[in-house]
N, C-alpha and C positions, 0 to 999 in steps of 0.2 A: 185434244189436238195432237195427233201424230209428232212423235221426235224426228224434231225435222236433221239429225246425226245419220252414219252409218248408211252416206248415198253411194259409196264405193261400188258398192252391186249394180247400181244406171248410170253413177260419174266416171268414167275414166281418169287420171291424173293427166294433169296438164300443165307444164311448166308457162308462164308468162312469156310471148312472143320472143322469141331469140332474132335479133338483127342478121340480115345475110354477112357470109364471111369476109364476102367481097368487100361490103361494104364497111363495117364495122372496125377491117384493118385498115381503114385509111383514118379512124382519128382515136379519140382517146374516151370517149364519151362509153356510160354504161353498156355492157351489150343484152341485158334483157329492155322489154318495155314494160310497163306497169301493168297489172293486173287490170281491170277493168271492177266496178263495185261487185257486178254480177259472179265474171269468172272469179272475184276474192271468197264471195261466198258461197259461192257452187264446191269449191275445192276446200277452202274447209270441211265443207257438210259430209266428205268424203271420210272423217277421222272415226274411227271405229267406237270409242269412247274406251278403252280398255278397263277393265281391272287393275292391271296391273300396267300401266303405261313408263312403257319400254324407250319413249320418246325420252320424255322426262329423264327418267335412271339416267340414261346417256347424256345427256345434258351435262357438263359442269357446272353451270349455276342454276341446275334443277328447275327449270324453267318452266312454269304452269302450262304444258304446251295445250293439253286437253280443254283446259280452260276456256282460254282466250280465242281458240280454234273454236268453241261452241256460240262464244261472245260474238264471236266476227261472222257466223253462219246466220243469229238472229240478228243479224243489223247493231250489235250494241257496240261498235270498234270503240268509243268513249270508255266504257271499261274494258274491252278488251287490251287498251293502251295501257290501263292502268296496273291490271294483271302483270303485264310482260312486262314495265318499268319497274314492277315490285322489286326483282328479282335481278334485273339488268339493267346498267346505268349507262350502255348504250344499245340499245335494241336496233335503232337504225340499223348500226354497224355492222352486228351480228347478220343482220338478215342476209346484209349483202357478200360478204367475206369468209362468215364458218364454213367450213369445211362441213355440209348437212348430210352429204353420202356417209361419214366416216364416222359421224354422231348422231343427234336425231332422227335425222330421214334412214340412215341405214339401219336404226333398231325398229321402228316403225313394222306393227307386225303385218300391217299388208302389202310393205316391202317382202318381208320376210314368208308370208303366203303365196306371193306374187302376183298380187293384185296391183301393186305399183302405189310407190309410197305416199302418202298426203305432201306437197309442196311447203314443209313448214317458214325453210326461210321465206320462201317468195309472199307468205301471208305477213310472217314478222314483218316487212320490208312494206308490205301493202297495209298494215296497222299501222303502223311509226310512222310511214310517209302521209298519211290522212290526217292521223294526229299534230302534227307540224303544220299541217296547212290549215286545218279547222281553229290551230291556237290553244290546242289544249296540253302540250309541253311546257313546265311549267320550272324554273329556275328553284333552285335548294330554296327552301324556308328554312331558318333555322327556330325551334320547339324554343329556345332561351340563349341567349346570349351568355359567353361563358367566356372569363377570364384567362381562359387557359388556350394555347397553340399547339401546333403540330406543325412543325417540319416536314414536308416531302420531296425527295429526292428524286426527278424524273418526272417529266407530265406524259407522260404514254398512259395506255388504256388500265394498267395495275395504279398509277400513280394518281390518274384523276377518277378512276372509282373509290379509291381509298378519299378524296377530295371530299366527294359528293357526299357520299357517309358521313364521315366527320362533319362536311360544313350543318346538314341537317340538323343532328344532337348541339348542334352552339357553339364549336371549336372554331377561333380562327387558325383559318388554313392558309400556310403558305406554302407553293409548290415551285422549288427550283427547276429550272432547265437550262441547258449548255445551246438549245438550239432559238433561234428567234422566233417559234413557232409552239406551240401546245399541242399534243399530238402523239409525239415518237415515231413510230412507223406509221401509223396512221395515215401519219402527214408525209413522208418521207422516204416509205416504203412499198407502201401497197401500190400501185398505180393506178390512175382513174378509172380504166375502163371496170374494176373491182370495186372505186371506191371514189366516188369522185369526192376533192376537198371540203367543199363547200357544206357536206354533211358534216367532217370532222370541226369545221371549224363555225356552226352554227350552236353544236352542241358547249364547244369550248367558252365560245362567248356567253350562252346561259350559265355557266357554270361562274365564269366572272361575275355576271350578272347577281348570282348568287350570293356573290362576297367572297369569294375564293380568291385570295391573291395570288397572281400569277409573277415569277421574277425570270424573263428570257433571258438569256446568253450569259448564264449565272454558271459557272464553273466549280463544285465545290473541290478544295485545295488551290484554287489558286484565288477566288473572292473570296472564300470565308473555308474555316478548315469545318470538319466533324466537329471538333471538339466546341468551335464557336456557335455551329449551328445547336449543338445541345445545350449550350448556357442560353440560347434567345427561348428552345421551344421543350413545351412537355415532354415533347416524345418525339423523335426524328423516324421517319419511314424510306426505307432506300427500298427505291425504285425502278431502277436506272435503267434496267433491261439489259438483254446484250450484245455488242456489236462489235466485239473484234474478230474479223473475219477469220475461218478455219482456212489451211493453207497446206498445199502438199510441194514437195519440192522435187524437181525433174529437171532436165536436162534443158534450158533453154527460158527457166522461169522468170530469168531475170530481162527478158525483153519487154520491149516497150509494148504496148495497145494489150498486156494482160493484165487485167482489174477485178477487183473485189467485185460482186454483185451489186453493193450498200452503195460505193462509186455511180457506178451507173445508173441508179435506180433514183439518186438524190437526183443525180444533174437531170434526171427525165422529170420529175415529180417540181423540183426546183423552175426548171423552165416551163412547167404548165402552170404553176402559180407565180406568172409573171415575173421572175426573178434573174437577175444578170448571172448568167453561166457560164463563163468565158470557154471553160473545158468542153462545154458543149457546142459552143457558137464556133468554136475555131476546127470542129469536127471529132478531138479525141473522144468525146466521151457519146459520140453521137452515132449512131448502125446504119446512116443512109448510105446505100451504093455498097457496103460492105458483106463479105461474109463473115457472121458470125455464130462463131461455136457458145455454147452455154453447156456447162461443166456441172453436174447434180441433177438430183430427180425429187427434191422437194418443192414444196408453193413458193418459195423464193428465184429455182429455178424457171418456175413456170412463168413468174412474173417476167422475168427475165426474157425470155423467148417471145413471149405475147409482145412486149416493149417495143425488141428488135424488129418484131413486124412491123408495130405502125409507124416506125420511126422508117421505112424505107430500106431495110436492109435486103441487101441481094438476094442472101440466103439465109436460113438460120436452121443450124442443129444442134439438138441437144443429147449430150452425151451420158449417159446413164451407167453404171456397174454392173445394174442388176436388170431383173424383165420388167415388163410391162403391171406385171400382179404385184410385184416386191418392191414396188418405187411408193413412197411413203407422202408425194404429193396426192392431190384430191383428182380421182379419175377423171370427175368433171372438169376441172383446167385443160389436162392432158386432150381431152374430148376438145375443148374449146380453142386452144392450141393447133393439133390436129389440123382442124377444120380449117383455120388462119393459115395456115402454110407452114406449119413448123414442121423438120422433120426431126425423128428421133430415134438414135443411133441405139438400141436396146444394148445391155449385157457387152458393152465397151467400156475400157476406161482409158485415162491421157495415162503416156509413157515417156514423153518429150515433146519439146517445141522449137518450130525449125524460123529460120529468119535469119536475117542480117541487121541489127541493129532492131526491127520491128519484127514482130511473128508473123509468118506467111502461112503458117503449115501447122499440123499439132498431128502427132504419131501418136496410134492407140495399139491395143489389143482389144483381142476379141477376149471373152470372158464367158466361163460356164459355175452353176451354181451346185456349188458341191457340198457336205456335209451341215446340218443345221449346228448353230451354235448356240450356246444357250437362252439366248432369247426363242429360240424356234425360228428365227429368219435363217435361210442358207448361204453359207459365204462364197463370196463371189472367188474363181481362182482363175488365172490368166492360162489363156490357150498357147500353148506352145507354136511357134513359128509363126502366129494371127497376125503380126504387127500390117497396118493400113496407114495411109494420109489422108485429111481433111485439109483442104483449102481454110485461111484463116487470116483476117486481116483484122477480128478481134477477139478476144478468148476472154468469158467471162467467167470467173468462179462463183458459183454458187453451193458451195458444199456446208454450209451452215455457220451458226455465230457460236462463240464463247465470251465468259463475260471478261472483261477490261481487272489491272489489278487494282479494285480499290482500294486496299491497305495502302498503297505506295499512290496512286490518285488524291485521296482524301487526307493522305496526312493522318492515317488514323490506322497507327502498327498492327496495334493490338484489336482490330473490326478480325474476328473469325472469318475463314474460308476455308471450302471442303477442299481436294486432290483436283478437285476440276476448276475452282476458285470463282464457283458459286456460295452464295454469302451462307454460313452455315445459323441457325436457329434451332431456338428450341420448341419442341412441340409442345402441345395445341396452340403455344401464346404465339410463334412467329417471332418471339425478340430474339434478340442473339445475346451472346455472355456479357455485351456492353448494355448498362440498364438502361431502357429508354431508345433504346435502337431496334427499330423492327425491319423485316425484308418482306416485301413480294413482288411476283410476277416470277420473269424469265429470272431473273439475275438470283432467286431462290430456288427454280425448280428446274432453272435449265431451259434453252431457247424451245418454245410453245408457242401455243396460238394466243389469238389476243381472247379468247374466249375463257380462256383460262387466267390469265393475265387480270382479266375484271374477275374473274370468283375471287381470285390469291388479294386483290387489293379491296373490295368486301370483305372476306373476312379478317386484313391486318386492319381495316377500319374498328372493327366490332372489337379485336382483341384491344387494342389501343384505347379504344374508351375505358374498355375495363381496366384498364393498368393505370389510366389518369385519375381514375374512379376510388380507386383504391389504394391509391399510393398520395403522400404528403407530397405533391411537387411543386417547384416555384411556378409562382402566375408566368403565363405566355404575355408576350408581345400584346397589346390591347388591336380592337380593331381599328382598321385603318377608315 
């Protein structure tokens, strides 16, 4: 029987239908369509089978791409599901949101010949979505019931894969959050046409389902300090991600209708999962009929821009430092963006902001890229005499998160943090210098994707066993 692999030589690559632009900017709903069974395994069969699989390497949770890509070519997507769960405790997610140009799909070597890459998310996304509907997603088992808990600080994508881990091996888990929702950005951040809810919060309820106890709108330091949460549980794990917006300061910032990106993004994510938004119903937090500027060139800006389109907005530009090559979001948003109506002001930055009581206006420079600095990227430096206006009636910042302080949060002096006041740990174990405290995700390595966010809370799962494993600690909290 011929390998039915390695059809790239007669398959062309083919992304899953993309929605016209026109169309897709008037709601909120995903903009690809689903693969079809055929085009899922037509475009598979396309995977070269590598030696050395470049997919993979790139991968942060090392992802059996070859694998399940062969699974899903002979018809077997049952195990192909189960390959790609092995590894990722949300594969949905991934499929739909990683960044595939910047990792998988951009190492892929017949990217790299230019033959044009295999579609890995659009398969992820076409495995996981069959597997949910056939019923073969399956809620944690736990191997043995066990005496022992763990604390989790944070339900985002690091907090409830560190969950899923632990409930598996027999831990009861319990995972705080400040918001009424399980998720973190997920829920809160992304926007639907990326990620609609309904996926984050099918997978959340299995996880309940699983015995994972969930405690919404739980604040720690103000319900319960650090210190209390370590006398209930084995081992406490901070979570928490981070979201206190970066901020620069200019001539005019203290006007009205300029917002954090997390602002915006809530009341838009907030109002599609039926929730009273008052900021948004009464128009502040809302783009229709307005011009609006968006400030950065990361996936948080892009969200940003994509939003203001379907929400109505006059105009929408997004104002960038750097070019077009040097902008650190995913080409394919920019593309998708683009396409929608956004337009994007390259190699500018804001200089001031004009208004009377609200902002009308926002003054930039132009900007050229002068000397690399030690990263190798080239810093941007303002053109002499450049200054312009944009029209602005809202100005959103999107120039990235830092995390929150939570020594002075948590009631807990003595919780480590580095210069940047990410939680500091020590290697390989992930605990920090308080025993029984561990970190991952953003809030240890610094605002990332959520793809890394599930590796970091994997492996603080795996360390944490071992630490309960081997240390005398008092029993946890029993199950509930």
């Amino acid at each position: 029987m011929p390998d039915p692999m390695q059809q790239f030589i007669r398959i062309g690559g083919a992304m899953p239908d993309k929605r016209p632009a026109e169309k897709r900017r008037k709601d909120f709903d995903e903009i690809y369509d689903a693969y079809s069974p055929e085009g899922a395994t037509a475009q598979a069969s396309r995977c070269e089978q590598c030696g050395i699989p470049y997919c993979q390497v790139h991968c942060p949770l090392q992802n059996n791409i070859p694998d399940w890509l062969r699974l899903a070519t002979e018809g077997r997507l049952q195990e192909a599901y189960e390959v790609s769960q092995a590894t990722n405790t949300f594969p949905e997610v991934c499929g739909r949101i990683c960044p595939q140009d910047r990792l998988c799909e951009g190492s892929c070597v017949l990217e790299q010949s230019r033959h044009g890459t295999v579609t890995i998310g659009a398969i992820e996304k076409h495995i996981t979505d069959t597997a949910w509907e056939k019923g073969w997603v399956k809620a944690p088992v736990a191997r043995e019931e066990l005496d022992m808990s763990v604390g989790i600080i944070g339900g985002g994508p690091a907090g409830l894969a560190a969950a899923e881990r632990l409930r598996t091996r027999g831990y009861q888990v319990h995972v705080y959050d400040r918001y009424d929702r399980m998720g973190g950005l997920m829920i809160y951040g992304i926007p639907n046409f990326k990620l609609e809810k309904d996926i984050v919060e099918r997978r959340t309820k299995l996880l309940a389902d699983g015995g994972i106890h969930y405690h919404n709108n739980f604040e720690v330091g103000r319900d319960a300090t650090m210190a209390e949460l370590r006398e209930k549980h084995g081992a406490v794990l901070i979570a928490t991600g981070v979201y206190k917006a970066r901020d620069f300061q200019a001539p005019g910032s203290g006007l009205e209708n300029i917002f954090p990106a997390m602002d915006f993004l809530t009341a838009s994510n907030r109002k599609g999962l039926g929730d009273a938004v008052p900021a948004f119903d009464d128009g502040t937090l809302n783009a229709e009929g307005k011009n609006i500027v968006v400030i950065g060139g990361g996936d948080t800006a892009m969200d940003c821009v994509r939003t203001a389109i379907r929400q109505g907005a006059k105009s929408v530009k997004c104002l960038y430092r750097r070019d077009r090559a040097n902008m650190p979001g995913s080409q394919r948003e920019v593309a998708n963006a683009e396409e929608e109506g956004v337009e994007f002001v390259w190699l500018s930055a804001p200089e001031a902001f004009h208004g009377e009581g609200k902002v009308t206006s926002v003054q930039a420079h132009r900007m050229h890229l002068g000397i690399a600095d030690v990263t190798g990227r080239q810093t941007p430096e303002p053109i002499e005499g450049s200054q312009f206006t944009i029209p602005a009636d809202m100005v959103i910042k999107a120039l990235g998160f830092d995390p929150e302080d939570l020594p002075t949060m948590f009631g807990e002096p003595d919780l480590p943090v580095s210069k940047w006041g990410t939680v500091k740990v020590q290697e390989p174990s992930r605990m920090t210098e308080i025993d029984g405290v561990f970190a991952a995700g953003d809030i240890y390595r610094g605002a990332s994707l959520v793809v890394w966010a599930i590796k970091d809370g994997r492996d603080a799962a795996d360390n944490i066993h071992q630490y309960l494993q081997t240390r005398d600690k008092r029993p946890g909290v029993a199950a509930a």
